[in-house]
Every structure is written in C-alpha cells, then in structure tokens.
N, C-alpha and C positions, 0 to 999 in steps of 0.2 A: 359713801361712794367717793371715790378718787380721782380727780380727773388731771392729766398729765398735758403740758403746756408745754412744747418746745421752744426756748430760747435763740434755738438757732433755725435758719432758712432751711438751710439743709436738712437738718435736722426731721424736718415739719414732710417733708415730700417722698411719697415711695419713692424706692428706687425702682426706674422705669429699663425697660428692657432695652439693649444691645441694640445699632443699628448700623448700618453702615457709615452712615454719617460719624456718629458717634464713637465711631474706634478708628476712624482717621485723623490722618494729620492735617493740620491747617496751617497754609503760609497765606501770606497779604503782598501787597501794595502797600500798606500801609500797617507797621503790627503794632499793636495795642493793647495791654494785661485785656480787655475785655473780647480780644479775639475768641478765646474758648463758648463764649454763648450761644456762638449760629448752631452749635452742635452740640448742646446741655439738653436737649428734649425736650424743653420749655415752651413752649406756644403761648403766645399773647393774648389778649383778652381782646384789645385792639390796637391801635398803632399807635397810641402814647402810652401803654401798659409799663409804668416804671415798677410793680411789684419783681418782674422778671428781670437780668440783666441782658443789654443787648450790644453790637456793635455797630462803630458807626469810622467814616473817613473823617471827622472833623480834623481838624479846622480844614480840610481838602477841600474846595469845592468849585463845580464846575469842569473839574477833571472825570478822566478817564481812570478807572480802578477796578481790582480787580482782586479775589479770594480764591482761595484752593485747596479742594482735597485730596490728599493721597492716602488711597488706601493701604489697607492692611497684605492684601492679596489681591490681583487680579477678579474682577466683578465684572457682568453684563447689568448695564442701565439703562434705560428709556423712559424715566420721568426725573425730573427735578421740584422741589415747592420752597418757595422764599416768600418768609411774613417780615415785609418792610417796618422798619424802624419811621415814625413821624413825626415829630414834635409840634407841628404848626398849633396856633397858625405864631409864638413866639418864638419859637426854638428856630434852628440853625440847621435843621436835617429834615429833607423832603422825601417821599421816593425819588428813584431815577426817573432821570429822564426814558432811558432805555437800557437794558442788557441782553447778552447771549450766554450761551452755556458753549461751552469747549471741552473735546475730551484728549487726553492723552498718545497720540498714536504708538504703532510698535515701535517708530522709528525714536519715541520720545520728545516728539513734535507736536504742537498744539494745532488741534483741527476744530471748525467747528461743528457741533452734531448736526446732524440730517433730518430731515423732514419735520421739525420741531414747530409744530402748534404756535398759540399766542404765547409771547413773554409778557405776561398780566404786570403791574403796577399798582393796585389795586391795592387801597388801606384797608387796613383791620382784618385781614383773610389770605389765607394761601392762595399765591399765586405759584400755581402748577403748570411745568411745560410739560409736553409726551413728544417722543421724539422716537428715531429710527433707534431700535437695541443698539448696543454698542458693548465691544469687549476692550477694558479699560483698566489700567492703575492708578487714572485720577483725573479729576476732572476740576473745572475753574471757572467764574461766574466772574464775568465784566460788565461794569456797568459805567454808564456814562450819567455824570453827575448833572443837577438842573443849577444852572449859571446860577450864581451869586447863593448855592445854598449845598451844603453837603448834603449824603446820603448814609442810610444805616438798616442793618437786617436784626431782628430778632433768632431768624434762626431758616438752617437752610437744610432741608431734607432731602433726601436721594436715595 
C-alpha cells in the first residue's frame, strides 16, 4: 500500500466551494500580505489556531479600523460571521473592543445595517450578526480596538 503525504499546505486541503466572501475584493485600514485569510474558508480550531493563517491590525492598537468587501456583482445580505483572531494571554492581539457592519448604499455611501442583533466578541467561535436584508455592492466591518493591544480576524463570512 501507498500512502501520499503532501508537502505542501495547500496542497493537503480540498478545495472548498465558492462564496461570497471568497470572490470578493478586500481593502483595509491597514493592508497586509496576510489580508487574503479572512476569506480563504479556513475556520479556526480556536482563537490561537496558528495551523491557519489569519489577519490582524498590528502593531495598530487602541484605534479604530476597519475591512471591506466588494463584491463581484450586486448581492442581498442579512448575516455576517467573524472568528476573532486571539493570542493572549502573551501576544499583542485581543478581540475588539466592539464593531459594526456597514453596507454600501446606491449613492455609494456607507450606511450602517438595520436591525442587527448582537455584534458577539466571543473567542474560539463565530460570532454571527442577522440583520435587516439589504441590497448591496459591499459591505465593511469596523472595529474598535482594546487600548494598549491590537485586534485580528481569522476569517469573515457573509
């Protein structure tokens, strides 16, 4: 018997289907080669999961920041789910303090969504908002950092 060992990461993981998230574009506040992870389809084990790769605002901290996606085409949304990046209790990256979700209006102005649930903070697990539908070209996740320590996402579905 033969048994086949991939060398490479990539290599080793099906290839997981198409999602919204994942055929958008992403800008930052802050961009970074590791931008591309919130939208690799990767989910963490838990909130120090260094097997996956993830983003983070370092060395930013205490600020206000903020991520975005634009889509491919016009899309109706009503949930969002963000698995926070955490390193504690040595590392330099906390969840936030707090964020909101914004969607693009027609004017191409940033609104924020409507009737949206809890914005969770929650280690190790998707934190999911549901919000009012909305018809959209993209939409942007602001968060506000915990004083004296940055922030970071494993990965942000929609």
């Amino acid at each position: 018997m033969e048994v086949w060992l991939s060398q490479e990461l990539s290599a080793s993981r099906p290839t997981m289907p198409a999602t919204l998230a994942s055929e958008s574009k992403i800008d930052a506040s802050y961009k970074v080669k590791s931008i591309s992870a919130i939208n690799d389809r990767l989910v963490p084990k838990d909130a120090n999961d260094r097997s996956i790769p993830y983003y983070h605002w370092w060395p930013k901290q205490g600020s206000t920041e903020w991520i975005s996606y634009e889509f491919p085409a016009e899309a109706t949304v009503s949930d969002a789910t963000v698995y926070w990046f955490d390193d504690a209790p040595w590392g330099g990256c906390r969840v936030p303090k707090s964020w909101k979700l914004y969607y693009k209006d027609s004017q191409g102005q940033w609104q924020p969504v409507a009737g949206a649930d809890k914005y969770g903070v929650e280690k190790g697990t998707g934190n999911t908002v549901n919000f009012d539908p909305v018809k959209t070209t993209a939409v942007k996740l602001e968060i506000r950092q915990p004083d004296r320590f940055s922030s970071g996402i494993f990965e942000w579905e929609i």
